[in-house]
N, C-alpha and C positions, 0 to 999 in steps of 0.2 A: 385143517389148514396147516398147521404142525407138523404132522406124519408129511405133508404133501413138500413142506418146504425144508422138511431134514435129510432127503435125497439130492436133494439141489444144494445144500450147504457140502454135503460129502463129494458131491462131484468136482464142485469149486473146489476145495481143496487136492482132491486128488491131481486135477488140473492144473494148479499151482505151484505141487509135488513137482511133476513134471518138466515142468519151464524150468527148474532147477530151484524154486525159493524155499525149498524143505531146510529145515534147522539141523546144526550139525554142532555136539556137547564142542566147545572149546575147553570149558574151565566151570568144575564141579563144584558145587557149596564150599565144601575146603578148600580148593585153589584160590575162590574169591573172598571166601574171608580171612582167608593169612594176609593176602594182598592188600586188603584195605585195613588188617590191626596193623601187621606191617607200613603202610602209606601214615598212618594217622600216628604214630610213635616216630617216625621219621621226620612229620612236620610239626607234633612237639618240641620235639629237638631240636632241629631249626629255628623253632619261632624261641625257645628260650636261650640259644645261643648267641642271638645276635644282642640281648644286655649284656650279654656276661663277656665277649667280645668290645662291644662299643661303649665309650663312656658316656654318647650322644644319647641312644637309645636306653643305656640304665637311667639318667638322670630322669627321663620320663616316665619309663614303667615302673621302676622303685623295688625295695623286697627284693635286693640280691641274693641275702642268701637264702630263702624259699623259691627263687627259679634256680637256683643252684644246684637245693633237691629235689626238685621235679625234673631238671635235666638229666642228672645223676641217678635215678631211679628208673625214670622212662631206657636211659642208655638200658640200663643190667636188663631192663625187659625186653629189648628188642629184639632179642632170639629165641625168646618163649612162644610165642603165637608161630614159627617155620618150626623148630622143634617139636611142639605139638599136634602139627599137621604133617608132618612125615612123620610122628613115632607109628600110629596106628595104624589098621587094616583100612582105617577112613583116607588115609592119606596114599594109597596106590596110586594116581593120577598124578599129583603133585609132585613123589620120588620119579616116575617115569618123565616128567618136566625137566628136572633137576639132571636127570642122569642126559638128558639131552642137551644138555647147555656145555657138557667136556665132549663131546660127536663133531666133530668138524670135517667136513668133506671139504679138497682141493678148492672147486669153485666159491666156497662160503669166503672162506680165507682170499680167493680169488677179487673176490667180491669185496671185503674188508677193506683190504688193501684199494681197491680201487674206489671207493666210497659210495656204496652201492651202485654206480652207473651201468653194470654191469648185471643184466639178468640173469635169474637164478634156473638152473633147465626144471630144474622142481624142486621149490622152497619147501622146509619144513614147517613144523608148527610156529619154530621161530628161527625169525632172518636173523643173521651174523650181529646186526643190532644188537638186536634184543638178549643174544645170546651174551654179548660183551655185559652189555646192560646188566642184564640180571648175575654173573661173577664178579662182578664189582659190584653192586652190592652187597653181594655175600662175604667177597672179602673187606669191604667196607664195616661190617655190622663187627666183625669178628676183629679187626684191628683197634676198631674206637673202642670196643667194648676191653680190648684188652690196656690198649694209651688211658684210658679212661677211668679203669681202675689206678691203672699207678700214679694219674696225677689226685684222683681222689682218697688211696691210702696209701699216700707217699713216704708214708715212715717208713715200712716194710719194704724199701726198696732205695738200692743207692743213690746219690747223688745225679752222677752222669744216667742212669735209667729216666730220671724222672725229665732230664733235660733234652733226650732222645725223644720220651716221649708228649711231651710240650708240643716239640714240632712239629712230629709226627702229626700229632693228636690235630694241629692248627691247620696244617697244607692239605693234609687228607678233609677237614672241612670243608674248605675251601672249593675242594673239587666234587663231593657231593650235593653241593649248591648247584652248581653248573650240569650234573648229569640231571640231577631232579626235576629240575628249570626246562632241562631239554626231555627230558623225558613226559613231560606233562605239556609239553608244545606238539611233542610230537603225536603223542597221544590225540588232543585237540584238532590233530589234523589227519586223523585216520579213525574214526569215527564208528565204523564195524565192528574195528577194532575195540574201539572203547566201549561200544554198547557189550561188548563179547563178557569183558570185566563187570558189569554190572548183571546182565543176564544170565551170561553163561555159553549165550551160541552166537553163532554166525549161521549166513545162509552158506548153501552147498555152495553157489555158483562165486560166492566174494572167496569161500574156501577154496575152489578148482584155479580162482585167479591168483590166489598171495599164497598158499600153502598146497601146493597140489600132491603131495613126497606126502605130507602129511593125511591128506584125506584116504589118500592108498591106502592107508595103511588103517586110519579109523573105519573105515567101512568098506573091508575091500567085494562084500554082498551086498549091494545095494535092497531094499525094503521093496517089497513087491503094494502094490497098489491096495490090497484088503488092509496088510498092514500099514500102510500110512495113512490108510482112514481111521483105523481104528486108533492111532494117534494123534488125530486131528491136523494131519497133513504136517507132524513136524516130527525128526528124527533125533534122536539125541544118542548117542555112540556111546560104546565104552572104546 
C-alpha cells in the first residue's frame, strides 16, 4: 500500500511543480539570520532608548544607567552579525543583495519618484522600497554607531563634535522609529514576502508576479520533471 501510494504522492507534486507553486531560494540561512540578529538589536535599542529619552517612561522602568549599557553596548554590536555574514564564502548571497541595492535602472527611480503607482516592466529581487529601506539602514547603523560613540567617550572629542552629534544622534532616531514602524507594517501586509524571511522561499508564480528581472536570472533553466520529484516538488536556486 506504500510503494502503491508513493507514485501518487510524486505525481501530485510534480503536478503542482507545474501550475507554478514550486519554491524558489529567496534568502539563504545567512541572509536570514543577519536579518533577524540585525531586527532584534535594532528593537533593543529602541525599547532602551525610549527611558533614556523620556523622563515619563524612565520613572517607570528605573536603572538608567544599566539601559544606558545595554544601549550602548547592543549600539557597538549592531554591525557584528552584517560584517560576519558578508566576510565569508557563507556570505556570497547576501554581498550579491547588497551590491544590488547601489543598481538602479531609470523606471526604479521612475517608480520612486512616483510612489510606487507606477509598474515595474520587470521588478528585481527588490523594489525601489526596499532598496531605499535597506541603504538607510546601512547608513543609519554606521552614523549612530559613529554619534554614538562620541556622545559615549566624549572626552576624546571637542566640544562642538559632541553637540553636532547630540543632534545628529536625536533626528536620526527619530526617523528610524518611523521607517521601522513602516517597515514592519509593510511587511504585515505582504505576507509571501514575510514568510520568504522566516523560510527562505517564495513560490515561482508570487516570484513571476513581484520580481520577475529577478527569477530570470535565479533560474534562467528551468528543473525538468525527474528532478523536481526527486526534490519533493520544490526548487531552491542559487
Amino acid at each position: 500500500m506504500t510503494d502503491r501510494a508513493a507514485p501518487a504522492k510524486a505525481r501530485s507534486r510534480t503536478r503542482s511543480t507545474i501550475l507554478g507553486s514550486r519554491h524558489v531560494l529567496r534568502f539563504d540561512r545567512v541572509e536570514r539570520a543577519a536579518h533577524w540578529a540585525n531586527a532584534l538589536l535594532f528593537g533593543i535599542l529602541m525599547a532602551t532608548a525610549l527611558p533614556l529619552y523620556f523622563v515619563q517612561v524612565e520613572t517607570i522602568v528605573g536603572r538608567r544607567a544599566l539601559i544606558a549599557e545595554i544601549h550602548t553596548w547592543c549600539g557597538v554590536a549592531l554591525p557584528v552579525p552584517l560584517i560576519i555574514s558578508l566576510a565569508g564564502p557563507w556570505g556570497s548571497r547576501l554581498r550579491g543583495d547588497v551590491r544590488s541595492f547601489n543598481l538602479w535602472t531609470r523606471s526604479e527611480i521612475r517608480w520612486l519618484f512616483r510612489l510606487g503607482r507606477e509598474r515595474l516592466p520587470k521588478a528585481d529581487k527588490f523594489n525601489p522600497g526596499q532598496k531605499l529601506n535597506a541603504l538607510f539602514v546601512g547608513g543609519a547603523i554606521v552614523v549612530m554607531l559613529g554619534t554614538g560613540s562620541i556622545l559615549k567617550w566624549y572626552r576624546f572629542f571637542p566640544l562642538d563634535w559632541r553637540t553636532g552629534a547630540t543632534f545628529v544622534h536625536d533626528v536620526l532616531a527619530f526617523a528610524i522609529f518611523i521607517v521601522v514602524f513602516g517597515h514592519i507594517a509593510f511587511a504585515l501586509t505582504h505576507r509571501d514576502a514575510l514568510r520568504s524571511m522566516f523560510k527562505g522561499w517564495v513560490t515561482e508564480s508570487w516570484a513571476r508576479r513581484h520580481a520577475a528581472g529577478w527569477l530570470e536570472r535565479e533560474e534562467p533553466h528551468p528543473a525538468g520533471p525527474a528532478e523536481e520529484t526527486a526534490k519533493s516538488g520544490s526548487v531552491t536556486t542559487r
